[in-house]
C-alpha positions as CSV (number, residue, x, y, z in Angstrom):
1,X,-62.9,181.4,163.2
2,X,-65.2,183.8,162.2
3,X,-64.6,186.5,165.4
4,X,-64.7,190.0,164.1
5,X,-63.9,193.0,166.3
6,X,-63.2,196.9,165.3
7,X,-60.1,196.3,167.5
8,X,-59.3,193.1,165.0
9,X,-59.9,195.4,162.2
10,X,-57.4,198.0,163.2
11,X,-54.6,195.6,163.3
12,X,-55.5,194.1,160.0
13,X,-56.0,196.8,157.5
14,X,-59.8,197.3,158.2
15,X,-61.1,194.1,158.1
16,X,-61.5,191.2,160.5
17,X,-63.7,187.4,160.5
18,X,-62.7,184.9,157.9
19,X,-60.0,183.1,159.5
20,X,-61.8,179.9,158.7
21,X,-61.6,181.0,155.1
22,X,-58.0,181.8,155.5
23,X,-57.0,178.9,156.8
24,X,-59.1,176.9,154.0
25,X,-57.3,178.7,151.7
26,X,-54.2,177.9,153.3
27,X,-54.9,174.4,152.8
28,X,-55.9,174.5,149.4
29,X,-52.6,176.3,148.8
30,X,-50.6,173.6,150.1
31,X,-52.5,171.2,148.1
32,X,-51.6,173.4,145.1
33,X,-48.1,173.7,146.0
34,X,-47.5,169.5,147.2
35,X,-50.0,167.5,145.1
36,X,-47.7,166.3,142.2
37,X,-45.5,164.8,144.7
38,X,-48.6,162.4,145.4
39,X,-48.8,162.0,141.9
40,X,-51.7,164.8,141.8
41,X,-52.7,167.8,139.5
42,X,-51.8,171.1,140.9
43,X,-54.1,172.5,137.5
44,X,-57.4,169.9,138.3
45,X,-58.5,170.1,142.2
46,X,-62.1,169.6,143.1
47,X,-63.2,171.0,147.1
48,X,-66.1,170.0,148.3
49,X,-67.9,170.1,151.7
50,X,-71.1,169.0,152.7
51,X,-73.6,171.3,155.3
52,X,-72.1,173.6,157.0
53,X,-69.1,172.9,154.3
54,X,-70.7,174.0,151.2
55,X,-70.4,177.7,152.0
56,X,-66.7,177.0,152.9
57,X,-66.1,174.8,149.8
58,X,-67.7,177.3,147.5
59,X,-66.5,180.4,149.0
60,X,-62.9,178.8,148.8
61,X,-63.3,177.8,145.4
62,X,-63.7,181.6,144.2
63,X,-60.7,182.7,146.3
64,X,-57.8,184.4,143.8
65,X,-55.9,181.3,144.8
66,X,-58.2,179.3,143.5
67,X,-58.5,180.3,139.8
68,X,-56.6,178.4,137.6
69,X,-56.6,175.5,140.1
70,X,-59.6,174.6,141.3
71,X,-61.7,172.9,138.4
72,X,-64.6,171.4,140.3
73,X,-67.4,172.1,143.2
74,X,-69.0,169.2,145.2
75,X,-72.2,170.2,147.5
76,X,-73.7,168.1,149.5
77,X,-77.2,169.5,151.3
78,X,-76.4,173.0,150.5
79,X,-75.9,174.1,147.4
80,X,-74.8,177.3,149.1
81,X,-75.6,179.2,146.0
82,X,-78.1,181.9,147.0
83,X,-76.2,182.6,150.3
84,X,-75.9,186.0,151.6
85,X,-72.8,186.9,153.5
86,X,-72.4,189.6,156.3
87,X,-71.0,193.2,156.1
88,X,-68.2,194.1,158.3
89,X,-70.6,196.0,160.6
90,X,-73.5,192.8,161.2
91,X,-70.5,190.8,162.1
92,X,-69.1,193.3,164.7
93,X,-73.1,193.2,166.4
94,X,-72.7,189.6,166.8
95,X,-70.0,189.5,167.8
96,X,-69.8,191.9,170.0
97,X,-73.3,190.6,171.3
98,X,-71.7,187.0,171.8
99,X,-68.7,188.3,174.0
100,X,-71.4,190.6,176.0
101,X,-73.4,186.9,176.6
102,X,-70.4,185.6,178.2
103,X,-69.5,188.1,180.5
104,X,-66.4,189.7,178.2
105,X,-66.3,193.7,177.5
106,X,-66.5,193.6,173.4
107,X,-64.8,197.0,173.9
108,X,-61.6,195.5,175.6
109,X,-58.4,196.6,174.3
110,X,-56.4,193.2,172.0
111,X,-54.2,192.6,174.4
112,X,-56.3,192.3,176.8
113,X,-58.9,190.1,174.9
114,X,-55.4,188.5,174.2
115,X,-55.3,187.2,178.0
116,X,-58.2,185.5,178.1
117,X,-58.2,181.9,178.8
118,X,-59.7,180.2,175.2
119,X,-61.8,178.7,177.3
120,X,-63.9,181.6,177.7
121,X,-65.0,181.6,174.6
122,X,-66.8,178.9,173.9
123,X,-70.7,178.4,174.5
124,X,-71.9,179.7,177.9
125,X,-74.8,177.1,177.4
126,X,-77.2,175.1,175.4
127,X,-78.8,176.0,172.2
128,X,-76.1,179.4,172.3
129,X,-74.5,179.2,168.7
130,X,-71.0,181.0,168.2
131,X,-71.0,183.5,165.9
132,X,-70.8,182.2,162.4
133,X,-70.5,183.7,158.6
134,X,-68.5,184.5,156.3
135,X,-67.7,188.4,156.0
136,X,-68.0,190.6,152.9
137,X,-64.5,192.1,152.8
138,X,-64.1,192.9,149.2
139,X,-61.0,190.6,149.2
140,X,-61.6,187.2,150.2
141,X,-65.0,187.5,149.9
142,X,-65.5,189.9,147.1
143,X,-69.4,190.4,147.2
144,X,-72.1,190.2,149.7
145,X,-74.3,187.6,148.1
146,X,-72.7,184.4,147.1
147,X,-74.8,184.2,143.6
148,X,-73.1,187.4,142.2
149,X,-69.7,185.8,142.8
150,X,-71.2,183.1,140.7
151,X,-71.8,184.7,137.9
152,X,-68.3,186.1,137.8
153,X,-66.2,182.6,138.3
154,X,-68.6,180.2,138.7
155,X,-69.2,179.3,134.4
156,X,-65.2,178.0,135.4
157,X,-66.1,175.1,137.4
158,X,-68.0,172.0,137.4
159,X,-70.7,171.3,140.3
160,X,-71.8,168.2,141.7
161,X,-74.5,168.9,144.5
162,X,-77.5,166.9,146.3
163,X,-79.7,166.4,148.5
164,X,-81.3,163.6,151.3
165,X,-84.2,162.5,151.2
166,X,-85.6,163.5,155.6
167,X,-82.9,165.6,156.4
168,X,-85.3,168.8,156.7
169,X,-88.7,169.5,157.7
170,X,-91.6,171.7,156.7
171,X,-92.0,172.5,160.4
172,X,-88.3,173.3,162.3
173,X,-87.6,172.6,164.8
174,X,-88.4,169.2,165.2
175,X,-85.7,167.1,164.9
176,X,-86.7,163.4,165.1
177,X,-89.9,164.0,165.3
178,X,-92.8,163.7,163.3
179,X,-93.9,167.3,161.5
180,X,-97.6,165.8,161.3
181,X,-99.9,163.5,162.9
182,X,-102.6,163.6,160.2
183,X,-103.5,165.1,156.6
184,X,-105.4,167.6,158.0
185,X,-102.3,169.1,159.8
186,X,-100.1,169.0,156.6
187,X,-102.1,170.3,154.3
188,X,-102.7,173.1,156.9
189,X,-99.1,173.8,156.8
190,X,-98.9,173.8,152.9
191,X,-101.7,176.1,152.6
192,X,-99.9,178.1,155.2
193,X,-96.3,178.0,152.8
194,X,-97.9,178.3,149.4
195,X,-100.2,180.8,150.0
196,X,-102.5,181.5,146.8
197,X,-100.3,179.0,145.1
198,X,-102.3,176.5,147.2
199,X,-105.7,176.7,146.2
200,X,-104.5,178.0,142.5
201,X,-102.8,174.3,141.4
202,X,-105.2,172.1,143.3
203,X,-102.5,171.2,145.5
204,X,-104.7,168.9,147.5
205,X,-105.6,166.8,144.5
206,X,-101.5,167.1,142.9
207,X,-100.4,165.3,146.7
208,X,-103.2,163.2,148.1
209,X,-102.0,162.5,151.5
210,X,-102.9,159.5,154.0
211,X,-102.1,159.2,157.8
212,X,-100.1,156.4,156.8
213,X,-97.4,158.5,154.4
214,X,-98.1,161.9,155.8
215,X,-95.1,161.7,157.2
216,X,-92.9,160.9,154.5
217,X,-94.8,162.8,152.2
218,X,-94.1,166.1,153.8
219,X,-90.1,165.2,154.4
220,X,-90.4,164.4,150.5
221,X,-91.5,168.0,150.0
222,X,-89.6,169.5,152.6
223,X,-86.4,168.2,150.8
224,X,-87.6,169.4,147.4
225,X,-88.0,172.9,148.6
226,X,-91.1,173.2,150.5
227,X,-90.3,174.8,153.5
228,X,-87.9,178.1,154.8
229,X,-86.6,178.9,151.7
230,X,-83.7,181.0,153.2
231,X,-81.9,178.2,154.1
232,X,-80.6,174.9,152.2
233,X,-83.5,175.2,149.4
234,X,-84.0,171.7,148.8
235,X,-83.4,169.7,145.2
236,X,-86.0,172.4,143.4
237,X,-83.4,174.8,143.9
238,X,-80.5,172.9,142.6
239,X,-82.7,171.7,139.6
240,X,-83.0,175.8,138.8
241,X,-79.3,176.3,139.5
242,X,-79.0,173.1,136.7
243,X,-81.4,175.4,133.9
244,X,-79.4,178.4,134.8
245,X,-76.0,176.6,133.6
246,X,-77.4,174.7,130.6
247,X,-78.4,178.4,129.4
248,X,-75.1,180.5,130.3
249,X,-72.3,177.8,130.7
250,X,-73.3,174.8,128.3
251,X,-69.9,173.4,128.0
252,X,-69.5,172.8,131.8
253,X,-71.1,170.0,133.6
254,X,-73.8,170.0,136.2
255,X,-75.1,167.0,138.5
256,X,-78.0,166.9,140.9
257,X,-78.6,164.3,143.0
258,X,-81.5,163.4,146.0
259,X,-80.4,160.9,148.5
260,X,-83.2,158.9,149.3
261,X,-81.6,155.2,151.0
262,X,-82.9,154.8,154.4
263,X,-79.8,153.0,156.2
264,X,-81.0,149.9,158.0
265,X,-81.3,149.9,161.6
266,X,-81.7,147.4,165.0
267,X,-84.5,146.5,166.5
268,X,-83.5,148.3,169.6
269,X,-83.3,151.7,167.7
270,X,-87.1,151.7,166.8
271,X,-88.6,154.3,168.8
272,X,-85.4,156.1,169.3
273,X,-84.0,159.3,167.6
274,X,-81.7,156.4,165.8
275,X,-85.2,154.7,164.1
276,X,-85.0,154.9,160.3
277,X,-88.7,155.6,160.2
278,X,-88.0,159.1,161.6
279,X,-85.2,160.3,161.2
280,X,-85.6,158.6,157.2
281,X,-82.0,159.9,154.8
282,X,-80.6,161.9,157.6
283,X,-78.3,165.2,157.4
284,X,-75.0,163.6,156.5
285,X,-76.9,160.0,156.1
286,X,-74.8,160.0,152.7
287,X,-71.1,160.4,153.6
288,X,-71.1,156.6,154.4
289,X,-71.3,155.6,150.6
290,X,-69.7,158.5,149.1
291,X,-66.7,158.0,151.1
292,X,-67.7,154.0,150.5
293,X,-66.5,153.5,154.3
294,X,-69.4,151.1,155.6
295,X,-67.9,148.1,157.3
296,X,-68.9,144.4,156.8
297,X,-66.5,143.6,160.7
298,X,-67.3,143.6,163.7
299,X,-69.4,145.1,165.4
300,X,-70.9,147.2,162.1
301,X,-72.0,150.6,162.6
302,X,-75.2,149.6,160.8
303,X,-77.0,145.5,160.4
304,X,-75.3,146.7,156.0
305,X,-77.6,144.7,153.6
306,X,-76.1,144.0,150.1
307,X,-77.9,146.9,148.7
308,X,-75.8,149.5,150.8
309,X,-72.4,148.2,149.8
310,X,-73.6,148.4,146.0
311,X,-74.4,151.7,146.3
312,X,-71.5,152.9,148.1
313,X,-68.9,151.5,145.3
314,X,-71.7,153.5,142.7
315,X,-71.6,156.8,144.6
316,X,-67.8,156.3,145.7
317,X,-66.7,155.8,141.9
318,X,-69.5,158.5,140.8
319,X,-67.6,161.0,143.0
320,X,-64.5,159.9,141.9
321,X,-64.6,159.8,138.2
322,X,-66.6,163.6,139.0
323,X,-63.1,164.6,140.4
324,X,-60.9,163.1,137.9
325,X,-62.7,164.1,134.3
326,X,-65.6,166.4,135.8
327,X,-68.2,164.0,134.3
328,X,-69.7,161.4,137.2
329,X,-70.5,158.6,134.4
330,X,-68.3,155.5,133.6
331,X,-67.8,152.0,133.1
332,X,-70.4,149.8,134.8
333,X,-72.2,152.1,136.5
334,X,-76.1,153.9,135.6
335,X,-76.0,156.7,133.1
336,X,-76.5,160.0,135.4
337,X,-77.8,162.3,132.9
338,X,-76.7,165.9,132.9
339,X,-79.2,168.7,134.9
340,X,-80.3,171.2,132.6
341,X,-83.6,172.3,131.4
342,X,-85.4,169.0,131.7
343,X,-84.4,169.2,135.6
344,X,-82.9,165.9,135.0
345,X,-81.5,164.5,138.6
346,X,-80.2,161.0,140.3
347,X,-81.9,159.2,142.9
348,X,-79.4,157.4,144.9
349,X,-81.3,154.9,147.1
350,X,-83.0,151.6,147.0
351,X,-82.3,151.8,143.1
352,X,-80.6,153.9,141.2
353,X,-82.5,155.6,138.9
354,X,-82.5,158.7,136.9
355,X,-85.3,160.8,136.9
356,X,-86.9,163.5,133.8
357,X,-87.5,166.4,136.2
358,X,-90.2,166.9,139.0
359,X,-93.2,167.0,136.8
360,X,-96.6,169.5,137.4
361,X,-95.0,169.1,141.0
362,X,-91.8,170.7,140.5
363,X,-93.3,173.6,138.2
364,X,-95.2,174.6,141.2
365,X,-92.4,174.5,143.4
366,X,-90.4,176.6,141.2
367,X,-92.9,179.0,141.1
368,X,-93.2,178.6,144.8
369,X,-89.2,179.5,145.0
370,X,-89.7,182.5,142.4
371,X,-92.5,184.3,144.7
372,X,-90.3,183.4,147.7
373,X,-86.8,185.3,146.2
374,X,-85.2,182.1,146.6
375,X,-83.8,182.2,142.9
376,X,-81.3,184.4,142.2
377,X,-81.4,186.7,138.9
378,X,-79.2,185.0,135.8
């Protein structure tokens, strides 16, 4: 989907790469051109996507299809909002690089790429990623970072986006692992990410750490935006994104959320990559309640307490009345108040609770951010 060749190019006016795009944007164009036979508004769509899916949510949401369609943005674990695209020529490197990996010519004529059994294409082996990225073409993409496409279109929409609460670490690479063993090694770590910011807010005093939460402790942070800031920039990030549209699109609303339920677990998942203790609000953990589609039969995914189905029918009827009016609030559920200067957010886990902002904590992380370049210019 995202294959881009010089050879590609000259077939297709200059440009090549996108066709996931284009075939997003196919979809959404079918929505746009069906959905009032399913009793739908063609004039009030929402797309959303989650991981991976926020970049493709986003970027389909600024496509010229979109406009005057597409009202509202859900992101879940990506905000996808400081994201910067490829050029024509860094996609042609990789890809070219990919096809030299397994064994194809990258200088092959079309038709004789054409030939090749699909099968050739996919991964030669573990751990060796297909190239991926969305391509700054001018036209579907119409600027290399994602932010100043934002401030074109994006005062238009309504965003929803979020977090969970363990799905990333201070330390990559370590997935279902613990990041650290003892204070000593996550403080070492923070000191090692902050910088002068460490020793400049007392950070050992603002997060007293024990051996017995040093572990959730640094996933807390980690989530927040302590960690490589390049990449899905954590709740702080959102929080600034919140500030940023309370000061230069008031009238349009903007919900942050941090995902923090731990879904129950068997006995004979403790010590396993399935045990909630490590792996904690996992990368996708949420899509159960948003989607409300935890089962009480048999067998259940999950040993479901009653605290799980409550707050899948919140977050299902959250998302839903946040697709239907832009606003997530309504009858019988908890106020979710709006994220703008306070850094106001939702914690969606054993309660649900709103929360004021991040405190002398989230100031420092913000300023952690701004040093970083991890906060785009308003």
């Amino acid at each position: 989907g995202y294959l881009a060749l010089p050879q590609l190019s000259a077939e297709q006016g200059g440009k090549s790469g996108n066709y996931i795009l284009m075939d997003d944007v196919k979809a959404l164009e079918w929505v746009i051109d069906n959905i009032e036979a399913f009793g739908g508004d063609p004039d009030n769509i929402t797309v959303g996507g989650q991981s991976a899916g926020t970049m493709k949510s986003l970027s389909v949401a600024f496509t010229k299809s979109a406009r005057g369609h597409v009202k509202r943005v859900i992101n879940q674990s990506s905000l996808a909002w400081t994201r910067r695209h490829k050029t024509l020529q860094e996609a042609y490197a990789d890809c070219a690089g990919y096809l030299r990996k397994l064994g194809i010519d990258p200088a092959l004529p079309m038709d004789e790429l054409r030939k090749i059994d699909a099968h050739r294409f996919l991964p030669a082996y573990d751990g060796m990623g297909v190239p991926g990225g969305l391509v700054a073409d001018g036209d579907l993409v119409e600027d290399l970072y994602m932010a100043d496409t934002m401030r074109k279109y994006g005062g238009e929409l309504d965003f929803l986006a979020g977090t969970n609460l363990g799905e990333t670490h201070m330390s990559p690479g370590k997935s279902g692992q613990p990041d650290f063993k003892t204070p000593e090694e996550f403080y070492a770590k923070a000191r090692e990410l902050l910088g002068g910011l460490y020793d400049e807010w007392g950070f050992e005093k603002l997060v007293p750490v024990t051996a017995e939460n040093v572990e959730r402790t640094s996933r807390y942070l980690a989530s927040l935006g302590l960690y490589r800031t390049e990449r899905m920039g954590g709740l702080s990030l959102n929080l600034m994104f919140g500030r940023q549209r309370a000061e230069k699109c008031p009238d349009k609303h903007t919900f942050n959320y941090m995902f923090t339920r731990v879904s129950p677990a068997r006995e004979c998942d403790k010590g396993t990559l399935r045990d909630p203790d490590l792996i904690m609000s996992w990368h996708s953990n949420e899509l159960w309640y948003m989607f409300a589609s935890l089962r009480d039969g048999t067998p259940p995914v999950r040993p479901w307490q009653g605290r799980d189905f409550e707050l899948a029918d919140q977050m299902s009827s959250y998302w839903a009345n946040f697709i239907k009016t832009g606003d997530v609030n309504g009858a019988g559920l908890p106020l979710w108040p709006e994220s703008r200067e306070s850094g106001s957010f939702m914690e969606l886990g054993d309660e649900t609770r709103a929360v004021d902002g991040l405190g002398e904590l989230g100031d420092l992380l913000r300023k952690y951010l701004e040093i970083n370049g991890a906060i785009p210019e308003k």
